[in-house]
TITI-463362 format. One record per residue (C-alpha): x, y, z; residue in three letters; residue number from 1. Coordinates in steps of 0.001 Angstrom, whole numbers, plus 500000, padded with zeros to 6 digits. Last residue first. Layout:
@u->X | v->Y | w->Z | code->ALA | pos->NUM
...
***
This chain:
@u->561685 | v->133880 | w->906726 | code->UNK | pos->349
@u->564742 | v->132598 | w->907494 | code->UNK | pos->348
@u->565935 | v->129131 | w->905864 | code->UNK | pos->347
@u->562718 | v->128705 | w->903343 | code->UNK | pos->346
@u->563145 | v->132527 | w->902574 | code->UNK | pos->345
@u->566674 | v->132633 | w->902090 | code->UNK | pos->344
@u->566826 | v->129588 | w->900297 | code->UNK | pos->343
@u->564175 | v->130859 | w->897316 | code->UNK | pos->342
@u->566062 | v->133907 | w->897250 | code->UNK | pos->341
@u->569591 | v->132156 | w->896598 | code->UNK | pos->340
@u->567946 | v->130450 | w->894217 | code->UNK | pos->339
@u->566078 | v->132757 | w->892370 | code->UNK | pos->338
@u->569122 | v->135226 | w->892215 | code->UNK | pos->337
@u->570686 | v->132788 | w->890606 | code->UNK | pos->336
@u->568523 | v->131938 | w->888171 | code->UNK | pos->335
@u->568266 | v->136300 | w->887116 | code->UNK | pos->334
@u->571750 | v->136409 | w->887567 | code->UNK | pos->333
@u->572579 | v->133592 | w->884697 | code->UNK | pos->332
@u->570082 | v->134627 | w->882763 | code->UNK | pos->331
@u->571359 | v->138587 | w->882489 | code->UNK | pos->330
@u->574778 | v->137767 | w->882147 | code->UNK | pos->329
@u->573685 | v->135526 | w->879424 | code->UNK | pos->328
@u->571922 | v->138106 | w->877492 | code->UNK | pos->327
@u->575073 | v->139041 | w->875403 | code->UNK | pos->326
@u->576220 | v->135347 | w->874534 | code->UNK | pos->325
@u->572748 | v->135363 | w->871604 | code->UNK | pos->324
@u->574473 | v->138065 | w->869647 | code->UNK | pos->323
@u->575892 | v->141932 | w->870394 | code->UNK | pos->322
@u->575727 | v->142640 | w->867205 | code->UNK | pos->321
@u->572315 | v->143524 | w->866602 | code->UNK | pos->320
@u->572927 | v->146030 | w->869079 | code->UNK | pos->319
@u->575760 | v->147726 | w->867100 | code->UNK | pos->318
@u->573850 | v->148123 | w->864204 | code->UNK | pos->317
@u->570939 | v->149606 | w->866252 | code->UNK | pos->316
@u->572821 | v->152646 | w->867791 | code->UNK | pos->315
@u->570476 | v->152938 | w->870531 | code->UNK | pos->314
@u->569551 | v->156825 | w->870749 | code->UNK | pos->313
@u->565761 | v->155743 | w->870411 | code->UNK | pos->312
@u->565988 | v->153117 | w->872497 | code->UNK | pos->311
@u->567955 | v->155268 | w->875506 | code->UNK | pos->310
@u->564976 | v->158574 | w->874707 | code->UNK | pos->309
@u->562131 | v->155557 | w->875639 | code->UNK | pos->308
@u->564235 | v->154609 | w->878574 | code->UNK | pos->307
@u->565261 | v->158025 | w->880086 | code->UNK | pos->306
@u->561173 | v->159108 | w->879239 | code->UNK | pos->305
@u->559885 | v->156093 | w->881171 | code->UNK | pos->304
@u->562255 | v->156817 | w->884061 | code->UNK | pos->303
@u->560802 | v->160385 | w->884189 | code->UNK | pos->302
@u->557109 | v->159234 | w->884474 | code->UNK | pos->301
@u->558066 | v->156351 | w->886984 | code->UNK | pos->300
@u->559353 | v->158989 | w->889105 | code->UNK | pos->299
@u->556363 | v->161378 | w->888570 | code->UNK | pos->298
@u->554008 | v->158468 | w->889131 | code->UNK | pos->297
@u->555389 | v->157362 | w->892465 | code->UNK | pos->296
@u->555979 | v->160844 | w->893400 | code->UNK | pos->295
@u->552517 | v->162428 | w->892947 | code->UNK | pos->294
@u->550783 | v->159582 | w->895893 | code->UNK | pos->293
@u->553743 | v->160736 | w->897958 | code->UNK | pos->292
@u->552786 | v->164011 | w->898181 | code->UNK | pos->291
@u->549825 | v->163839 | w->897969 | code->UNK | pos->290
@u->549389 | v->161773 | w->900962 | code->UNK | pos->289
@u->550866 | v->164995 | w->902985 | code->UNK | pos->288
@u->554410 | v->163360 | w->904287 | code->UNK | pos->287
@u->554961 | v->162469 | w->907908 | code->UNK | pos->286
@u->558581 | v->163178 | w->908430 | code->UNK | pos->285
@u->561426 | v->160832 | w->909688 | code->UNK | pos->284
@u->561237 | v->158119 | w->907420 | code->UNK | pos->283
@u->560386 | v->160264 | w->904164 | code->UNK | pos->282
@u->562554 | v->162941 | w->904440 | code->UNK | pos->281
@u->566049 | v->160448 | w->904792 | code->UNK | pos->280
@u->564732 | v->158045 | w->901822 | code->UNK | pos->279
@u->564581 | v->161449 | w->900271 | code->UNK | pos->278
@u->568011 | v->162369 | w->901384 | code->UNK | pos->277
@u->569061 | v->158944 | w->900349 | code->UNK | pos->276
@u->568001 | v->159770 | w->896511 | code->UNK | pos->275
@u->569241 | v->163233 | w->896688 | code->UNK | pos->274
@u->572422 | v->161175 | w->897718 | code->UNK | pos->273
@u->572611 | v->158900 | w->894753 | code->UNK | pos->272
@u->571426 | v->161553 | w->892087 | code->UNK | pos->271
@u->574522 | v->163649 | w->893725 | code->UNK | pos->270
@u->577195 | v->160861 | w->892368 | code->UNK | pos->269
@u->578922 | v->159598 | w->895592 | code->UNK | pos->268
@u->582880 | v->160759 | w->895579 | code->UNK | pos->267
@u->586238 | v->159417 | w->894355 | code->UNK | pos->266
@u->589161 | v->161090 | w->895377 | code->UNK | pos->265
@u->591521 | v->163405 | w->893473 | code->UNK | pos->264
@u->590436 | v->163417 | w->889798 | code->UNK | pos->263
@u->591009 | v->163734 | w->886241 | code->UNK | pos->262
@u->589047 | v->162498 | w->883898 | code->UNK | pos->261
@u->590597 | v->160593 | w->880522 | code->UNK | pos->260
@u->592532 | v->158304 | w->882155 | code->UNK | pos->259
@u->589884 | v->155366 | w->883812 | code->UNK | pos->258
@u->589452 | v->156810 | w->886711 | code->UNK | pos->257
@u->588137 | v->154207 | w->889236 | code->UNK | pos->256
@u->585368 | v->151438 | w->888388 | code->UNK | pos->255
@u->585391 | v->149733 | w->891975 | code->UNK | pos->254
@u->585293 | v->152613 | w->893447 | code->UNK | pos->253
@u->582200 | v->153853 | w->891395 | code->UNK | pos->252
@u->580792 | v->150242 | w->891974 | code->UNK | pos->251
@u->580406 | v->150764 | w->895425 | code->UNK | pos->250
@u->579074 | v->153799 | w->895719 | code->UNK | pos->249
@u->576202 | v->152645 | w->893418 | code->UNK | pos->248
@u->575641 | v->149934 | w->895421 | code->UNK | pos->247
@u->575630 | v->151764 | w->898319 | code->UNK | pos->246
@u->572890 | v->153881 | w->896783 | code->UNK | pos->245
@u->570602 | v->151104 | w->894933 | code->UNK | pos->244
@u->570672 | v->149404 | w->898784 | code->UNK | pos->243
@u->567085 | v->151522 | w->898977 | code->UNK | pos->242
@u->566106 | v->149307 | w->896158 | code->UNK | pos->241
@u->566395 | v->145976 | w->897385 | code->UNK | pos->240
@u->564385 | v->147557 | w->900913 | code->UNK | pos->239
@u->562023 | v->148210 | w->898854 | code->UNK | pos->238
@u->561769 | v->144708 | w->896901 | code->UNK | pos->237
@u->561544 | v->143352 | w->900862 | code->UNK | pos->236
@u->559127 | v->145796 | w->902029 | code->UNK | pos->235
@u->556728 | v->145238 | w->899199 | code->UNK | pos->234
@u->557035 | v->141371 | w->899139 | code->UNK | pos->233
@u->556188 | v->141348 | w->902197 | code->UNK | pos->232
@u->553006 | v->143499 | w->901766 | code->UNK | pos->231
@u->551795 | v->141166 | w->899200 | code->UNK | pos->230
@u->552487 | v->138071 | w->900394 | code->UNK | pos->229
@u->550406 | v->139400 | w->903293 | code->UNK | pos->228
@u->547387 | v->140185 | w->900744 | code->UNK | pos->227
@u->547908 | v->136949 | w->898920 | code->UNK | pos->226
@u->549263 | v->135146 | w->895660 | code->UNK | pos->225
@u->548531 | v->137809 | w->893440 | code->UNK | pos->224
@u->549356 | v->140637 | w->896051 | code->UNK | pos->223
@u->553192 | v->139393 | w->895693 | code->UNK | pos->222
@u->553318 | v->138865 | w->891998 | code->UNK | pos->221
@u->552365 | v->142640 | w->891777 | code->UNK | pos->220
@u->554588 | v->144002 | w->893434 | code->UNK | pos->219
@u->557447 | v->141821 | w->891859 | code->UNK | pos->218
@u->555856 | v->143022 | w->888616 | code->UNK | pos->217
@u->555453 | v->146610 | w->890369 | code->UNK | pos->216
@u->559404 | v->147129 | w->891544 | code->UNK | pos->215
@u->560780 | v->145416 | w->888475 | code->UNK | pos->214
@u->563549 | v->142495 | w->889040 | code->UNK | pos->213
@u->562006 | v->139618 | w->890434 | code->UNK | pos->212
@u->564099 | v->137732 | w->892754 | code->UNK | pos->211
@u->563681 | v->139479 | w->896805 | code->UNK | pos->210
@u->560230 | v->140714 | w->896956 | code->UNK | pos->209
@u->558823 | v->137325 | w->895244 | code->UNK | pos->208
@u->560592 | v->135020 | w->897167 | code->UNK | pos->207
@u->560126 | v->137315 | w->900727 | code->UNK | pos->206
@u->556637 | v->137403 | w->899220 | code->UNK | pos->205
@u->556321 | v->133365 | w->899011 | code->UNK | pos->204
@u->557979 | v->133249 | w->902153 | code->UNK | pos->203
@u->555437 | v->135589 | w->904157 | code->UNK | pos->202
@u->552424 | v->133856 | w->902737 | code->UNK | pos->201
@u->553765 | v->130063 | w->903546 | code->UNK | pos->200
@u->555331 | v->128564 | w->900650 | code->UNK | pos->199
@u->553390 | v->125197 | w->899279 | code->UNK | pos->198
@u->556598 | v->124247 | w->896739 | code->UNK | pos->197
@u->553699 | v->123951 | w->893976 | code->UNK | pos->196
@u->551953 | v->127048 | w->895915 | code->UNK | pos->195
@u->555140 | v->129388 | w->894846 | code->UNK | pos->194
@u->555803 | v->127989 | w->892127 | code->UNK | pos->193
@u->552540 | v->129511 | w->890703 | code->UNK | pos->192
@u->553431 | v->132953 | w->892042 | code->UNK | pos->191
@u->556845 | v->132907 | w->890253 | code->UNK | pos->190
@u->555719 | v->132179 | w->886945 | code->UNK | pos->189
@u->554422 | v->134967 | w->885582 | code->UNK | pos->188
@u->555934 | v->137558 | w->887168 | code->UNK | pos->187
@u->558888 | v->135797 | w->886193 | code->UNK | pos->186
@u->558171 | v->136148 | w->883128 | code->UNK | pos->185
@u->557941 | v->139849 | w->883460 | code->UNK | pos->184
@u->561529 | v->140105 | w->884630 | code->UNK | pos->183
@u->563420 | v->137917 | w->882337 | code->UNK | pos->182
@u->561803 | v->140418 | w->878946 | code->UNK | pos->181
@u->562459 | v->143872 | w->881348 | code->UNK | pos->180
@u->566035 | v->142534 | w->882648 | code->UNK | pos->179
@u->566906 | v->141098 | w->878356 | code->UNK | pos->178
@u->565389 | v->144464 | w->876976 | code->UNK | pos->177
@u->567345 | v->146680 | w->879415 | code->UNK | pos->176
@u->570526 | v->144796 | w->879221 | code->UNK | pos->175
@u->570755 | v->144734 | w->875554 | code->UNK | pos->174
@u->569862 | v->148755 | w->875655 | code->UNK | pos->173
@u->572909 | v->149453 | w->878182 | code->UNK | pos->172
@u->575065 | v->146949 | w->876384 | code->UNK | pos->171
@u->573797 | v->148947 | w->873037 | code->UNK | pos->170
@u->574268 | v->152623 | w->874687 | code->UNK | pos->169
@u->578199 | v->151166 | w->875386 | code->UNK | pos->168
@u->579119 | v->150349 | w->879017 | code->UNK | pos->167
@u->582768 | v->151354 | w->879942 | code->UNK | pos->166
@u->583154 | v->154525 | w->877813 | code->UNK | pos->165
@u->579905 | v->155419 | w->878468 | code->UNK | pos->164
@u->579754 | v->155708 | w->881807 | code->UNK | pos->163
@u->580005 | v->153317 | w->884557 | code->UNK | pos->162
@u->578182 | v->155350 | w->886952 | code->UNK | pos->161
@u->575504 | v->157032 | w->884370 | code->UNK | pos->160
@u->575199 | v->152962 | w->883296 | code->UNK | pos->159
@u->574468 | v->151576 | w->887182 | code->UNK | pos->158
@u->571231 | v->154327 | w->887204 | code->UNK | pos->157
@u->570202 | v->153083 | w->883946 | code->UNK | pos->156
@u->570332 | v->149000 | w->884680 | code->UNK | pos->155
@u->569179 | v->150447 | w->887881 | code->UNK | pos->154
@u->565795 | v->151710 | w->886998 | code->UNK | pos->153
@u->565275 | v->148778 | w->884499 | code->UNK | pos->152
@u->565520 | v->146615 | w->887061 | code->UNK | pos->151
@u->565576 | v->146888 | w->890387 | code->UNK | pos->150
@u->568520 | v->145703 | w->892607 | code->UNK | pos->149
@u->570086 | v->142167 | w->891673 | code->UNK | pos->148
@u->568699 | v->142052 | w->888182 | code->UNK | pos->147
@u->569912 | v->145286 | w->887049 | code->UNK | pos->146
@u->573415 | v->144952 | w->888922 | code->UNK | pos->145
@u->573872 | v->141765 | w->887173 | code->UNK | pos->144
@u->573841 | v->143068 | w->883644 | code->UNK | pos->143
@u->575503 | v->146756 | w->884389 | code->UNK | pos->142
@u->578260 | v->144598 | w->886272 | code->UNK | pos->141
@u->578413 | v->142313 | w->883571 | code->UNK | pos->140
@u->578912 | v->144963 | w->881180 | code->UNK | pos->139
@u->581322 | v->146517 | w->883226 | code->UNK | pos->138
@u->583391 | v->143157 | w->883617 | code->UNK | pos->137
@u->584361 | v->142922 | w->880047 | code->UNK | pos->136
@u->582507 | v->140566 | w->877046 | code->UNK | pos->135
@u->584744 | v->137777 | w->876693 | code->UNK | pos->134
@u->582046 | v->135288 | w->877831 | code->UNK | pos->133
@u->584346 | v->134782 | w->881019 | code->UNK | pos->132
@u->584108 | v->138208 | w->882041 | code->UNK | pos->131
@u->580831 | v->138597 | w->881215 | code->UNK | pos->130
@u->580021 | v->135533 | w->883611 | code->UNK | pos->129
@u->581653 | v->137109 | w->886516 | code->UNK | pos->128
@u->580476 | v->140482 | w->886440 | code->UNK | pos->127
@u->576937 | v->138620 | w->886246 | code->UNK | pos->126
@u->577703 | v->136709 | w->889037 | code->UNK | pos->125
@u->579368 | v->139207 | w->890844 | code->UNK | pos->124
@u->576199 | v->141254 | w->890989 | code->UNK | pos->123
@u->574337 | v->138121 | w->892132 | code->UNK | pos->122
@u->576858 | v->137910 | w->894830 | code->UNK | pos->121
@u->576192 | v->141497 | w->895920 | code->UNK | pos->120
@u->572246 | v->141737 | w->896068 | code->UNK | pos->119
@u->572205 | v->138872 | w->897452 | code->UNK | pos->118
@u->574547 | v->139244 | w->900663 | code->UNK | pos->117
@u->572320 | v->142503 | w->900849 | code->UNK | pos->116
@u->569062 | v->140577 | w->900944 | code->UNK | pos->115
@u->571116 | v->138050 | w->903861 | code->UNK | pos->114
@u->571527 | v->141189 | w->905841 | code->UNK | pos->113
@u->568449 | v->142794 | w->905840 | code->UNK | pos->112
@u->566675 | v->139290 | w->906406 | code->UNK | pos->111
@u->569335 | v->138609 | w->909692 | code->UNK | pos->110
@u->568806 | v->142389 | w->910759 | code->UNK | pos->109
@u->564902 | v->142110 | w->911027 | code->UNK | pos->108
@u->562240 | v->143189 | w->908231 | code->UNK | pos->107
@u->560827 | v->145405 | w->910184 | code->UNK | pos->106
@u->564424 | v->147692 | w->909798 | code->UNK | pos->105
@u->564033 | v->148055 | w->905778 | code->UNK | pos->104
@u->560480 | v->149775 | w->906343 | code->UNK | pos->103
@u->561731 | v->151976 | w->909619 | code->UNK | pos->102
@u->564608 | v->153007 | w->906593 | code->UNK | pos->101
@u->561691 | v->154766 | w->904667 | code->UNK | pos->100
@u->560765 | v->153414 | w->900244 | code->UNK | pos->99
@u->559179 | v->155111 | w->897704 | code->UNK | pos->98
@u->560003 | v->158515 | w->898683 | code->UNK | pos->97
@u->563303 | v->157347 | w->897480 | code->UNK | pos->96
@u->562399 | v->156684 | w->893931 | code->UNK | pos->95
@u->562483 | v->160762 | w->893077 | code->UNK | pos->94
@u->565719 | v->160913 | w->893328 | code->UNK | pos->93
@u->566175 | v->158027 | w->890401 | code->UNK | pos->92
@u->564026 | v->159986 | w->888838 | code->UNK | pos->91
@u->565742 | v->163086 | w->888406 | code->UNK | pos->90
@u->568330 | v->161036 | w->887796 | code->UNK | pos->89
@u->566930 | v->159685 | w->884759 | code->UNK | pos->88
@u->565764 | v->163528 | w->883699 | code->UNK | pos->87
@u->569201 | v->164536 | w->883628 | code->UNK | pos->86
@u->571259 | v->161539 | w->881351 | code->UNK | pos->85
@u->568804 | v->159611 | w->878745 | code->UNK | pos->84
@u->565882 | v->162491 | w->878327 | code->UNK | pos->83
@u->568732 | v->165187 | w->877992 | code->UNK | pos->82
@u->570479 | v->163432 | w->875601 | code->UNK | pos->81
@u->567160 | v->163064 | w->873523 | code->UNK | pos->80
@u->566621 | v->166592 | w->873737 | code->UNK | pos->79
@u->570417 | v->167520 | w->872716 | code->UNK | pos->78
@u->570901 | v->165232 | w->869729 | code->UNK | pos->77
@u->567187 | v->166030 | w->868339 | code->UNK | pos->76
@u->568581 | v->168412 | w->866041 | code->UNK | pos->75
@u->570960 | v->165947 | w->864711 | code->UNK | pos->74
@u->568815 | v->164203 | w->863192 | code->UNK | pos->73
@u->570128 | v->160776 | w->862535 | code->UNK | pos->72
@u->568413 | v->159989 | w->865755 | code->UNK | pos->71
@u->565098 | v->159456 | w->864074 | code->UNK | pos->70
@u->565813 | v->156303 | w->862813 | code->UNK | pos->69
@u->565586 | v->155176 | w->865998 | code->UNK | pos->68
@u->561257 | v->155534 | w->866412 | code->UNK | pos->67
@u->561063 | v->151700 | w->866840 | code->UNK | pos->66
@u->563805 | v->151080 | w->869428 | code->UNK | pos->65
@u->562103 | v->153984 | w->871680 | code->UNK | pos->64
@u->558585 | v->151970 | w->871093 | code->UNK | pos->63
@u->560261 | v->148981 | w->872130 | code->UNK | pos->62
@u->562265 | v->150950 | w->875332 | code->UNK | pos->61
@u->559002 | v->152663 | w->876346 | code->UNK | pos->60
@u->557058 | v->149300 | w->876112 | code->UNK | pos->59
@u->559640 | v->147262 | w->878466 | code->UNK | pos->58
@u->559072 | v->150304 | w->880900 | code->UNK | pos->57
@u->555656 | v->150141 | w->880826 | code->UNK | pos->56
@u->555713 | v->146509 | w->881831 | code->UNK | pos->55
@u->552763 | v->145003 | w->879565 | code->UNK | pos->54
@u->548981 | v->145116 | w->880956 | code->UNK | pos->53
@u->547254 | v->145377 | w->877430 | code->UNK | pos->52
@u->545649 | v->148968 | w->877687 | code->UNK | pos->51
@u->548113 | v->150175 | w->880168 | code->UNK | pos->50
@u->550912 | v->149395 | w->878865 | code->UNK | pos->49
@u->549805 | v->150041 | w->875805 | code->UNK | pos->48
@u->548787 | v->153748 | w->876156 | code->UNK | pos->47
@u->551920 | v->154023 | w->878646 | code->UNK | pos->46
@u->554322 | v->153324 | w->875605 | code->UNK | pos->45
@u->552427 | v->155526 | w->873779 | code->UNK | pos->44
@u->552657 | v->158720 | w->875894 | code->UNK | pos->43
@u->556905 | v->157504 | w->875850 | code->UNK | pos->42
@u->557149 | v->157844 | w->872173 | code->UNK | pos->41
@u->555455 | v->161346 | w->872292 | code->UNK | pos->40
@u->557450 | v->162413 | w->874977 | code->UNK | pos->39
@u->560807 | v->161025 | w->873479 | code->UNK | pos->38
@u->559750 | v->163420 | w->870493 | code->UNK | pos->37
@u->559064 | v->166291 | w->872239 | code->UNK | pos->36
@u->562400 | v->166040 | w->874630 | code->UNK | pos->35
@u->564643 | v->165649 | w->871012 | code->UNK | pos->34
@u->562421 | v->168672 | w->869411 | code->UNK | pos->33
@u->562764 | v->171251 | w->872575 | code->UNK | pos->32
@u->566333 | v->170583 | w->873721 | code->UNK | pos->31
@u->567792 | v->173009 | w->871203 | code->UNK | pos->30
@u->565284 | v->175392 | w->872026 | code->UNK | pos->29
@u->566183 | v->175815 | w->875425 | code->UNK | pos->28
@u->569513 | v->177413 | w->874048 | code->UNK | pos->27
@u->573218 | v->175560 | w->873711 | code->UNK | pos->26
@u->575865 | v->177410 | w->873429 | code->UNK | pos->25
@u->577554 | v->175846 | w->876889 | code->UNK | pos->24
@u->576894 | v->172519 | w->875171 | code->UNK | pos->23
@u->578999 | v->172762 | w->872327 | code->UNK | pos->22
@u->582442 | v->173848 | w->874056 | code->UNK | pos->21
@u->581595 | v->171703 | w->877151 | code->UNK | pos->20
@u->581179 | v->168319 | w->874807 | code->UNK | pos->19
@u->580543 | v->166148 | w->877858 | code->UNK | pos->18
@u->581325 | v->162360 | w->877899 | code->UNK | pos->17
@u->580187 | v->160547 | w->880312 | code->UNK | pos->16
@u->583020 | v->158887 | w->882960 | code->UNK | pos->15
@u->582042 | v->158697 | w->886164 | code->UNK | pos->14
@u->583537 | v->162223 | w->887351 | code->UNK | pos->13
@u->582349 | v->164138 | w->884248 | code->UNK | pos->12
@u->584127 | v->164179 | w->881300 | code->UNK | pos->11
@u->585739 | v->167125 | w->879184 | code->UNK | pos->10
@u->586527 | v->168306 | w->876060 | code->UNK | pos->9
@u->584392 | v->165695 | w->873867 | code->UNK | pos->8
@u->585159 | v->166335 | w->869688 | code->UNK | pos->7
@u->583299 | v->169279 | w->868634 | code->UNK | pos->6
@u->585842 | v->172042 | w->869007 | code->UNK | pos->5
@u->589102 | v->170359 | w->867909 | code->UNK | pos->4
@u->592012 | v->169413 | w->869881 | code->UNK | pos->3
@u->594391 | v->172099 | w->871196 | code->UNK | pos->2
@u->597942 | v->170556 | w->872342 | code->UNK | pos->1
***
């Protein structure tokens, strides 16, 4: 049976839709106008967030959500789709020079452990949640997944798994604002119940490293309440993101075919192991400085553009929709996760 030329021909192994018959005509300058525009967006998203010390990526997605109407031009179709799917992986690659496997081992095979026990059962929890709210088990994955691991950065990592079949561009921006909005207060917050419950330096950054979602708030929590809270709060949030690969392994079997792709087995998306291979590079080779002082900012550069080209793709009827019942997922992992850190570091740390 032939189908028509612009409806989807063909979908990649986790699902995302791929209009082969369209995209194989496509020039450089089709991309040029969607990728201008999300740079534009994203250039003042980092003017604000650095000028008024709000999460960059929070200020990407706001910005994104503001310039929306622009996606009725088709023109920008390809750019912006471009900004959403390649360059995020791009930078999800580019996340494992952030983080070596010596770093994970200091922290001692019971920590390791019990931060991987975490990031699974607050996972669940958000699966679990969704699932009750009515609202499916991928959502709830995307939800909890975010919180448990890092973010923003796996909220989109967790979505080119699930697809878009399974997690709709408004779940995916839903989730985004809700992890980015629960993750910078507690940034706030954290630190300061940290001294009321008079945590030693170590256990307020194993709190800090293992609860709060964003690599630099929970960074950043960590060095305000001390140097050594600082450092072990690094290692810890690291080592949370390093477990971004499994994860994603994990969920692709748990998320199998779902009809429209065929396939034979089900293997690790190639963002996932560039991603280990640089985790690989960076533990067993000494890397120039610049090197790794250019990969920080180039990974957060290309994550910024994924979200900022996400809000502005966001089909904003459908967000509104979502209600109040949407950003539960994200609550309910984001307490959890809180307690189960908090015990972890009073019990082991």
């Amino acid at each position: 049976m032939k189908t028509e030329r612009t409806l989807p021909a063909a979908a990649d192994l986790y699902g995302d839709l791929l209009d082969v018959a369209s995209s194989s005509r496509l020039g450089w300058r089709a991309y040029l106008a969607g990728l201008l525009l999300t740079a534009v967006a994203s250039l003042a998203a980092a003017y604000l967030a650095e000028h008024y010390g709000a999460p960059i990526m929070l200020m990407g997605l706001l910005i994104g959500l503001a310039f929306n109407f622009a996606n009725a031009d088709p023109r920008l179709h390809a750019g912006l789709g471009f900004a959403s799917k390649t360059l995020l992986r791009w930078g999800i690659v580019l996340v494992g020079f952030q983080v070596t496997f010596g770093e994970i081992a200091s922290l001692g095979i019971r920590a390791f452990a019990a931060i991987a026990v975490m990031v699974a059962l607050v996972t669940l929890s958000g699966t679990l949640v969704s699932k009750w709210l009515g609202r499916g088990a991928a959502f709830g994955t995307l939800a909890g997944g975010a919180v448990a691991i890092c973010g923003a950065s796996a909220a989109l990592a967790l979505s080119s798994v699930l697809g878009d079949k399974r997690a709709s561009n408004a779940q995916l921006t839903l989730v985004l604002v809700a992890v980015s909005a629960a993750s910078a207060v507690a940034m706030s917050f954290y630190p300061a119940l940290a001294h009321m419950l008079h945590l030693t330096d170590r256990q307020a950054g194993f709190l800090m490293g293992a609860s709060i979602h964003d690599v630099a708030q929970a960074l950043g929590a960590g060095y305000s309440y001390s140097p050594e809270a600082g450092a072990t709060a690094t290692v810890v949030k690291l080592t949370r993101v390093a477990l971004l690969a499994p994860a994603l392994a994990v969920v692709a079997l748990a998320y199998p075919d779902d009809g429209v792709s065929q396939r034979s087995r089900v293997g690790v998306p190639w963002f996932v192991l560039g991603f280990l291979g640089l985790c690989a590079v960076h533990s067993l080779i000494t890397l120039p400085q610049p090197v790794l002082e250019a990969a920080k900012p180039g990974a957060t550069g290309l994550l910024l553009l994924a979200v900022t080209a996400t809000g502005i793709r966001s089909p904003m009827n459908l967000l509104l929709e979502q209600g109040w019942r949407a950003s539960m997922p994200v609550i309910t992992a984001t307490l959890i996760s809180f307690v189960l850190a908090l015990g972890t570091a009073l019990i082991l740390v």
